[in-house]
C-alpha positions as CSV (number, residue, x, y, z in Angstrom):
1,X,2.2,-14.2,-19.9
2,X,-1.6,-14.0,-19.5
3,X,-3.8,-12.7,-16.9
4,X,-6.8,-14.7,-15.9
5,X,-8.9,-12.6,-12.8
6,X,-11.6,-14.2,-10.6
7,X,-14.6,-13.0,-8.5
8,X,-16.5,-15.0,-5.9
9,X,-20.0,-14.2,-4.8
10,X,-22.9,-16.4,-3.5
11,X,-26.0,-17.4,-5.1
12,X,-28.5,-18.5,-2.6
13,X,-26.4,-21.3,-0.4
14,X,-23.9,-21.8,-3.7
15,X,-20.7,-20.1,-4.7
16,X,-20.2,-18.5,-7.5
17,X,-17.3,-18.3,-9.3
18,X,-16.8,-15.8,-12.5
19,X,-13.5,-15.6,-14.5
20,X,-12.5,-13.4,-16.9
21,X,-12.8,-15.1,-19.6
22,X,-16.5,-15.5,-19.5
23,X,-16.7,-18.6,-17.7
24,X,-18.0,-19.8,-14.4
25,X,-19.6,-22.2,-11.7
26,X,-22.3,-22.4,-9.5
27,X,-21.9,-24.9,-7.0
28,X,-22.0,-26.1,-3.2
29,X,-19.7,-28.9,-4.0
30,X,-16.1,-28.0,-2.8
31,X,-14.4,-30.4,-5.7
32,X,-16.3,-29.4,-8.0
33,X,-15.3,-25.4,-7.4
34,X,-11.5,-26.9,-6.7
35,X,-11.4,-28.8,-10.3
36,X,-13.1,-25.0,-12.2
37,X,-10.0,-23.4,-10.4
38,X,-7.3,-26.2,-11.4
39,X,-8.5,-26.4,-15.2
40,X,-4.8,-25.8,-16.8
41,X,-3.9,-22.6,-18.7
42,X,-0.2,-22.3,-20.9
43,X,1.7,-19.6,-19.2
44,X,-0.6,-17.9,-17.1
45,X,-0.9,-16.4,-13.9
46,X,-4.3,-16.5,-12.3
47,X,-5.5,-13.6,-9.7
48,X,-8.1,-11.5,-7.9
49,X,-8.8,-8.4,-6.1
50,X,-9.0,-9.2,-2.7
51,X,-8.1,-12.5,-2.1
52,X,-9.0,-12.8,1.6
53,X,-12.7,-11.9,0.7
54,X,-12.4,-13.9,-2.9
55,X,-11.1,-17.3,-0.6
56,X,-13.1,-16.9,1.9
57,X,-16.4,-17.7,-0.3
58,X,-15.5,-20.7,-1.0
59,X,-13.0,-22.4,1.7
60,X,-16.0,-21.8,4.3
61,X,-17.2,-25.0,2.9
62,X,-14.9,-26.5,4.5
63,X,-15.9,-25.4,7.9
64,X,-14.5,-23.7,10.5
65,X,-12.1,-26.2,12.1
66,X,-10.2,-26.7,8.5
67,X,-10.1,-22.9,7.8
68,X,-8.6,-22.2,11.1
69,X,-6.1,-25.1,10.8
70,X,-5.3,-23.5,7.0
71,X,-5.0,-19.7,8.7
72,X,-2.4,-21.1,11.4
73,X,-0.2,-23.8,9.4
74,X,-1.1,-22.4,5.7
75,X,-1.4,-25.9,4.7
76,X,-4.2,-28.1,4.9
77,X,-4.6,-31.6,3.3
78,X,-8.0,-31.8,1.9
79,X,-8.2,-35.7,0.4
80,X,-7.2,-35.6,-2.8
81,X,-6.4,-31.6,-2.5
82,X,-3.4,-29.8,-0.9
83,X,-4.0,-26.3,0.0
84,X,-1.3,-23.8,0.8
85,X,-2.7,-19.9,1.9
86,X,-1.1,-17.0,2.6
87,X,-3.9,-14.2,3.7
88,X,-3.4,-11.2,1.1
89,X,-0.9,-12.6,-1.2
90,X,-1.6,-16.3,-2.3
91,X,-3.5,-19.7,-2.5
92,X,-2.0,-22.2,-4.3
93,X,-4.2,-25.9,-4.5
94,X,-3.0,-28.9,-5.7
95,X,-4.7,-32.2,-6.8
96,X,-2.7,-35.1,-5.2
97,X,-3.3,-37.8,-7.8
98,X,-3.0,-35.3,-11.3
99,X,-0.3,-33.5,-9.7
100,X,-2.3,-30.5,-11.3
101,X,-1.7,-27.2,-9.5
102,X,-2.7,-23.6,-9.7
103,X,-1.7,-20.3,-7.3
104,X,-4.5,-17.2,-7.2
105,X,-2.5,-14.1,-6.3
106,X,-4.1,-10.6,-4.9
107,X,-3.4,-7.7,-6.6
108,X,-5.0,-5.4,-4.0
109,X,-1.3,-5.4,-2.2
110,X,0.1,-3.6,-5.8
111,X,-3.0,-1.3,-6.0
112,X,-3.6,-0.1,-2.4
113,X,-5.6,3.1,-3.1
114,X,-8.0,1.8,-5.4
115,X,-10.9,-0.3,-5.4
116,X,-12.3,-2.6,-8.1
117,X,-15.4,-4.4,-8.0
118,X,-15.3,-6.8,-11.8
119,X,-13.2,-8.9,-13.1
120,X,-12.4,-7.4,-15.9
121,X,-10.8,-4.5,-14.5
122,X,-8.7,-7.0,-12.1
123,X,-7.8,-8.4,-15.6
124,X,-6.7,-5.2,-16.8
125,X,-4.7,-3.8,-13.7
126,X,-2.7,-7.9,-13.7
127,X,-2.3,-6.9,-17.3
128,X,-0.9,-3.2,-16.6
129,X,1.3,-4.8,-13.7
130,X,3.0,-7.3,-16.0
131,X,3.6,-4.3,-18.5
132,X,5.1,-2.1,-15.9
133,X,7.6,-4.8,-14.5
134,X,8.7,-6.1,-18.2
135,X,9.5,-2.2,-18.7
136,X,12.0,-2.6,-15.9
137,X,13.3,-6.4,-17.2
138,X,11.3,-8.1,-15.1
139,X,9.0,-11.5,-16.5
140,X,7.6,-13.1,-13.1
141,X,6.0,-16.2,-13.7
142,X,4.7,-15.4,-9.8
143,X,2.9,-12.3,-8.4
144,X,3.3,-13.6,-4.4
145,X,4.9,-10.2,-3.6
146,X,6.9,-7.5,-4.8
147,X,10.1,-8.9,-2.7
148,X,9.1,-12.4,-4.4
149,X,8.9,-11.1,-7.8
150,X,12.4,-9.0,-7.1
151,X,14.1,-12.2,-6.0
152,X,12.8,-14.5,-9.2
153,X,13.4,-11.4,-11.5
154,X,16.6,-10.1,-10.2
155,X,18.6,-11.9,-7.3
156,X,17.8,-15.4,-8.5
157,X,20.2,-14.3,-11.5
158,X,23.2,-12.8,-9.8
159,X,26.1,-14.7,-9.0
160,X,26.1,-13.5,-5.0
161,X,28.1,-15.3,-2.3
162,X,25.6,-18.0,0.1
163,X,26.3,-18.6,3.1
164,X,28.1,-21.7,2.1
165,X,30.7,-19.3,0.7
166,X,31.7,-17.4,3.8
167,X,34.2,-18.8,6.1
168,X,32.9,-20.0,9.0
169,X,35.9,-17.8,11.3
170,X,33.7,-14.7,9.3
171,X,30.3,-16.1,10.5
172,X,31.1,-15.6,14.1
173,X,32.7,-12.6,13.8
174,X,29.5,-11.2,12.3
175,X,27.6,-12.9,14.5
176,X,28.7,-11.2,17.4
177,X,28.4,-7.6,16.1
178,X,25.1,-8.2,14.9
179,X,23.0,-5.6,17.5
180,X,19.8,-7.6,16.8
181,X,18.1,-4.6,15.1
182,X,15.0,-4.8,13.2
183,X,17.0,-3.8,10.0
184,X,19.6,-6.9,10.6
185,X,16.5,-9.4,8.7
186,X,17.7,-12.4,8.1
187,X,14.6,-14.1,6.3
188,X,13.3,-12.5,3.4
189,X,9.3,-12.4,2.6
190,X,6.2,-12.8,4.6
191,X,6.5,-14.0,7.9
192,X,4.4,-13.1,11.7
């Protein structure tokens, strides 16, 4: 899997987008900044350091009533783009009529005590991340979250009992010893 880190700044009343393969775009034109992001890569997972502040650049061209309709729902139809945001962990676009799609990840949340400023170290620290988790059997195609990358990497591949297993008489009995605590989750990921 391959690593591809990018870095938002403005030029004047532009954005700037850098990756780290040497390319980028100047523009003011949302599409235009949408279609640099979408170009297709074989088996690679695209991120950036902070990707509240990396987002941010460039969905304020859409203006505030879309962005706060994005922050609330996470979705927002943007004719011809869908957009789907998580703050921290993930933005995925997709172009209705191509069906082409693309998810920038942040790596801050795996790096909490340092701070990178260029690409190419993002690059590097994706790189040393995918390392670390193929040393422990692990080959995300995702970097959402460490629970995400645990449940494609490891609990997607066990044979465990669903719900639909359990007999209904069990359900209720559970049900009702269930003390509500905050370790008794029943959703796993992000959620408010």
């Amino acid at each position: 899997m391959r690593i591809i880190a990018y870095q938002t700044s403005t030029r004047e009343d532009k954005v700037l987008i850098e990756e780290s393969g040497g390319e980028f775009v100047v523009s003011k034109d949302i599409d235009e900044l949408f279609a640099f992001l979408l170009e297709p890569y074989e088996d690679t997972i695209k991120v950036s350091w902070d990707l509240d502040s990396t987002v941010s650049i460039i969905l304020r061209l859409l203006g505030e009533t879309k962005c706060r309709r994005l922050r609330s729902t996470k979705r927002l139809f943007y004719p011809p783009f869908h957009l789907f945001y998580i703050p921290d962990k993930i933005l995925s676009i997709r172009h209705t009529p191509t069906r082409c799609k693309m998810s920038l990840y942040g790596l801050r949340q795996y790096y909490p005590d340092l701070d990178v400023n260029n690409v190419e170290e993002v690059q590097m620290l994706g790189v040393k991340l995918l390392k670390e988790l193929e040393k422990m059997g692990m080959k995300p195609t995702k970097l959402t979250s460490p629970v995400a990358i645990y449940d494609e990497c490891v609990l997607s591949k066990l044979d465990l009992p669903g719900v639909k297993d359990i007999p209904v008489k069990c359900l209720e009995y559970a049900w009702r010893c269930s003390g509500r605590l905050w370790i008794e989750a029943t959703q796993i990921g992000y959620w408010e």
